[in-house]
LUMGU-630606 format. One line per 3 residues: number of its first residue (from 1); their letters; for each residue x, y, z of C-alpha. Coordinates in Angstrom, 2 decimals. Layout:
BEGIN
NUM> a> X,Y,Z; ...
//
This chain:
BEGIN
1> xxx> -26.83,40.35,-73.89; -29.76,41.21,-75.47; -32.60,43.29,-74.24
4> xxx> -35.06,40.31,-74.32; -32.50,38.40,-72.29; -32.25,40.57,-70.09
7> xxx> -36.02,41.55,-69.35; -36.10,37.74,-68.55; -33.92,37.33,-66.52
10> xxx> -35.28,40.23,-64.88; -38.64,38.89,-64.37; -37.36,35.19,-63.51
13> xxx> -35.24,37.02,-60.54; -38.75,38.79,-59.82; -40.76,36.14,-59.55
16> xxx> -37.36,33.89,-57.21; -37.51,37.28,-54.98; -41.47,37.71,-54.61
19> xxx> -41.78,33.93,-53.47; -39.19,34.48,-51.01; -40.92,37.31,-49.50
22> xxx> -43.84,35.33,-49.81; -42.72,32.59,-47.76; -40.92,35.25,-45.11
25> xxx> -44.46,36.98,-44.94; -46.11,33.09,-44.25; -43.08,32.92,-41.57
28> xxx> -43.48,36.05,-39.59; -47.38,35.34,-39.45; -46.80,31.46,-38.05
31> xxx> -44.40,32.81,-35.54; -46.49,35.81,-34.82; -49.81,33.22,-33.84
34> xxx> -47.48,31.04,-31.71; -46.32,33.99,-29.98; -49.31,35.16,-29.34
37> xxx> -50.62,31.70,-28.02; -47.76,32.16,-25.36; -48.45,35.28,-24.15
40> xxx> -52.14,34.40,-23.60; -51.12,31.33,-21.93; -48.82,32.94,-19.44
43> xxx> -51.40,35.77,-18.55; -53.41,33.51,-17.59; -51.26,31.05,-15.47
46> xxx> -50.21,33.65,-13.32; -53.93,35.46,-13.26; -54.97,32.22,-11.96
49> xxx> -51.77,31.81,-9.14; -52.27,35.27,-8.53; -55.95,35.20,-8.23
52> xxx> -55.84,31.86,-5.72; -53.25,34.18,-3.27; -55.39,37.26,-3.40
55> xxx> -58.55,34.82,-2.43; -56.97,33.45,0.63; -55.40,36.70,1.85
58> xxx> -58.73,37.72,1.66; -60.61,34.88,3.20; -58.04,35.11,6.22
61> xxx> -58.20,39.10,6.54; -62.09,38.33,7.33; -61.36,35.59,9.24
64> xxx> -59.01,37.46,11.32; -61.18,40.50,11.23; -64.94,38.42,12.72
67> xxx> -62.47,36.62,15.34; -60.39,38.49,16.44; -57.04,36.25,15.81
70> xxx> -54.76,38.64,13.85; -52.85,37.93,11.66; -52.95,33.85,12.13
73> xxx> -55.99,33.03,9.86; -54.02,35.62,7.15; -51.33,33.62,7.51
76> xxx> -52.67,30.23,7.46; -54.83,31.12,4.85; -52.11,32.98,2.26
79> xxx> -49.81,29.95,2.39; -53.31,27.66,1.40; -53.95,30.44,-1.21
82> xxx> -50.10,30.50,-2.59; -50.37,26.15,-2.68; -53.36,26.64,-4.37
85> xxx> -52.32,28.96,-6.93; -49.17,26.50,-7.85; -51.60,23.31,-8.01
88> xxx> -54.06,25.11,-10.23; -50.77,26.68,-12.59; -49.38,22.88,-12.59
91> xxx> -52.83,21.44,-13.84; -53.47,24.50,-16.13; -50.29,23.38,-17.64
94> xxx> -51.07,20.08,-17.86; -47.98,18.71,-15.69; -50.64,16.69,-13.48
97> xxx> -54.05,15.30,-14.31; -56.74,16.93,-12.12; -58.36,14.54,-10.00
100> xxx> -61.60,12.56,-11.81; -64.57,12.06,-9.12; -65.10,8.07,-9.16
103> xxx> -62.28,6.69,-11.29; -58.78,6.03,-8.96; -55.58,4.24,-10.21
106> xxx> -55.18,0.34,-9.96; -53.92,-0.49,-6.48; -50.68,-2.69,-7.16
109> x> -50.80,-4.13,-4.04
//
């Protein structure tokens, strides 16, 4: 083999190898973005069930607290806070439609 055969088959291996990496690089980047995407979609899914809990631990504490009723109104009111938190995670992820004011379904009756 000559040395001109061999510098091009050099350089045609080159070239095979750098467009490899190239589409690798593209790759890594797409599945970087989409992973990315997820995280920032599960932060804030559960900063939003988290969020409803802390409200209605809250709102009952103070409830509980100006009447006088402890711990019922906590208790009443984490449980509404925790349901809350799941319906808001469930329509944040788009497994039910939130409600529309003034259009309802076709009664099949």
């Amino acid at each position: 083999m000559t040395g001109d055969q061999f510098d091009a088959r050099r350089e045609k291996l080159r070239n095979t190898l750098d467009a490899h990496k190239a589409a690798e690089d593209a790759e890594n980047a797409r599945y970087a973005r989409s992973s990315m995407v997820g995280y920032a979609a599960a932060f804030r899914l559960s900063t939003e069930f988290i969020s409803a809990i802390v409200v209605g631990l809250a709102l009952g504490y103070l409830a509980d607290w100006g009447l006088g009723t402890t711990p019922w109104f906590m208790i009443v009111f984490l449980l509404l806070g925790f349901v809350a938190g799941i319906l808001n995670v469930l329509r944040s992820a788009g497994l039910i439609q939130s409600p529309q004011i003034g259009k309802r379904p076709p009664d099949d009756t």
